[in-house]
C-alpha positions in Angstrom: -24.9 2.7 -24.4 -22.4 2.6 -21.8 -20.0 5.7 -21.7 -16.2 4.3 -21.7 -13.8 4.5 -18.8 -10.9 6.8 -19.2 -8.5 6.4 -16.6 -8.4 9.7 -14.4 -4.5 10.4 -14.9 -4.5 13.2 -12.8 -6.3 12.3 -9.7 -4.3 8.9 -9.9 -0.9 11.3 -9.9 -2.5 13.3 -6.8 -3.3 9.8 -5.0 0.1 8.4 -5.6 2.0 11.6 -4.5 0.0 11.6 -1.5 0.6 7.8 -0.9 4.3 8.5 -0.9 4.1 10.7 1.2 2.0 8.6 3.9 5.0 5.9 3.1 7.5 8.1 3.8 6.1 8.9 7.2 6.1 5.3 8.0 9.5 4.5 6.9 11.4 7.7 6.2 14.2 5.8 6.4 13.5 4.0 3.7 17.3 4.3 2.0 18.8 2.7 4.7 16.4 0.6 6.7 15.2 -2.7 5.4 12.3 -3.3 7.6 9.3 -1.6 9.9 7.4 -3.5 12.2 4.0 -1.4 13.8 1.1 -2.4 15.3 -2.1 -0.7 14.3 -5.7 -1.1 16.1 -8.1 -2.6 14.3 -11.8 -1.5 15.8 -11.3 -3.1 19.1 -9.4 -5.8 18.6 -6.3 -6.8 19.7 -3.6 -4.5 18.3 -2.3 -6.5 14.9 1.3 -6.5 14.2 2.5 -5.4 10.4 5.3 -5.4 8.6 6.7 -2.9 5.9 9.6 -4.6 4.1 11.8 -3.2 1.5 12.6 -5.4 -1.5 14.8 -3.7 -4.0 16.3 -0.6 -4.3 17.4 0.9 -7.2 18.6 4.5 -8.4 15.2 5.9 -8.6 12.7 3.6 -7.1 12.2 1.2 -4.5 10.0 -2.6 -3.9 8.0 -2.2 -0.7 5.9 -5.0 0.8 3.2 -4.0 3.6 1.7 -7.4 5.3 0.4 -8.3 8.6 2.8 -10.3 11.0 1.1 -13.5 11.0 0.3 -14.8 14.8 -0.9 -18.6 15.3 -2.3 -17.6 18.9 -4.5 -14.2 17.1 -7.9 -15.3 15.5 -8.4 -11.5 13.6 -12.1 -10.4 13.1 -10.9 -9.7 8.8 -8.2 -10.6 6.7 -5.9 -7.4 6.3 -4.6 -6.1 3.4 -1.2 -7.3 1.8 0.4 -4.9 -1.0 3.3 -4.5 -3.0 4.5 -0.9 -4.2 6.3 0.5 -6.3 7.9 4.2 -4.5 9.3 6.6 -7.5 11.5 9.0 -5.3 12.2 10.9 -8.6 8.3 11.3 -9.1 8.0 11.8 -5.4 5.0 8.6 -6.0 3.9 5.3 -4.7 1.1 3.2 -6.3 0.2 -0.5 -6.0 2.1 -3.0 -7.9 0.4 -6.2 -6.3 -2.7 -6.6 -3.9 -2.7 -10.0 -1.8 -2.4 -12.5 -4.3 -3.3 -10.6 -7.3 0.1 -9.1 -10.1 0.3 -7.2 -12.8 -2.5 -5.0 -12.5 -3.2 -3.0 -15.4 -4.7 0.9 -15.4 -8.1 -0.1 -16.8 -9.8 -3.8 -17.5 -13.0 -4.3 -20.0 -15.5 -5.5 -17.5 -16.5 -8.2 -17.8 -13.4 -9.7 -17.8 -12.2 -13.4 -16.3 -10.7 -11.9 -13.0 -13.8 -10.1 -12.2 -12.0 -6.9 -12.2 -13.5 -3.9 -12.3 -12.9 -0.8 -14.6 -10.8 1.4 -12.7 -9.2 -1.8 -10.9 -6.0 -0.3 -10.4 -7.2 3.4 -9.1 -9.3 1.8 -6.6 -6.7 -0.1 -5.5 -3.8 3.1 -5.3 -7.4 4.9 -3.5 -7.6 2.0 -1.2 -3.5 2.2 -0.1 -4.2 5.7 1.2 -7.1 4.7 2.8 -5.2 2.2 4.8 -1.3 4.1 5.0 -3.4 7.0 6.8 -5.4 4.6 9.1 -2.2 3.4 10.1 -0.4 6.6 10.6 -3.5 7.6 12.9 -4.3 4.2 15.0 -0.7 2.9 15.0 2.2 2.6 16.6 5.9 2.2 15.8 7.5 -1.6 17.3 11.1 -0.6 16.4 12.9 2.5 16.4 11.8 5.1 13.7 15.0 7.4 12.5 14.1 10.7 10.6 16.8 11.5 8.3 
């Protein structure tokens, strides 16, 4: 019989505290600045341009969009990432709202299940987002002006 998944609330916690903080090194200015363009090197490729977008504020949290600048003249080796987050400055947080084209993801899915999902969809995801916000803090580089309050 297969043990059950219980969602790890604590390590999710510690990945999404750590996520805000690799956000807020990207755009410490997030209060005041709607947009972050940055270029990060991708293996030896040509440097690809991203973009980290803010969509909503409110009171307590904030809507960020991280997506690659797309260029008709690059042909890029992979797809990058796209993601949504939500950033909890109260709860000093950020996890994963959206990833490319997929919403709404919940903290655990039966498996199987029609997306193809699996278990701990939504950690892997949040584990994924550090993954990638600390590549880019090490291989990239800032395209506009970076302000530290």
């Amino acid at each position: 019989m297969k043990k059950k998944y219980t969602v790890d609330l604590a390590a999710q916690m510690a990945e999404c505290e750590a996520n805000y903080a690799r956000i807020m090194q990207l755009l410490p200015d997030m209060d005041t600045v709607d947009q972050r363009q940055f270029a990060v090197d991708m293996a030896g490729s040509e440097l690809q341009q991203f973009r980290i977008v803010v969509m909503e504020r409110c009171k307590y949290t904030t809507m960020v969009d991280i997506s690659r600048q797309s260029d008709p003249s690059s042909k890029p080796w992979t797809t990058a990432p796209s993601f949504s987050l939500r950033v909890y400055h109260d709860a000093r947080m950020a996890e994963v709202v959206a990833f490319d084209q997929h919403r709404r993801l919940q903290a655990k899915y039966d498996y199987p299940n029609d997306n193809m999902y699996q278990r701990d969809e939504k950690s892997q995801l949040n584990t994924f987002l550090g993954e990638w916000l600390s590549h880019c803090l090490k291989y990239g580089q800032a395209l506009t002006p970076v302000m530290t309050p």
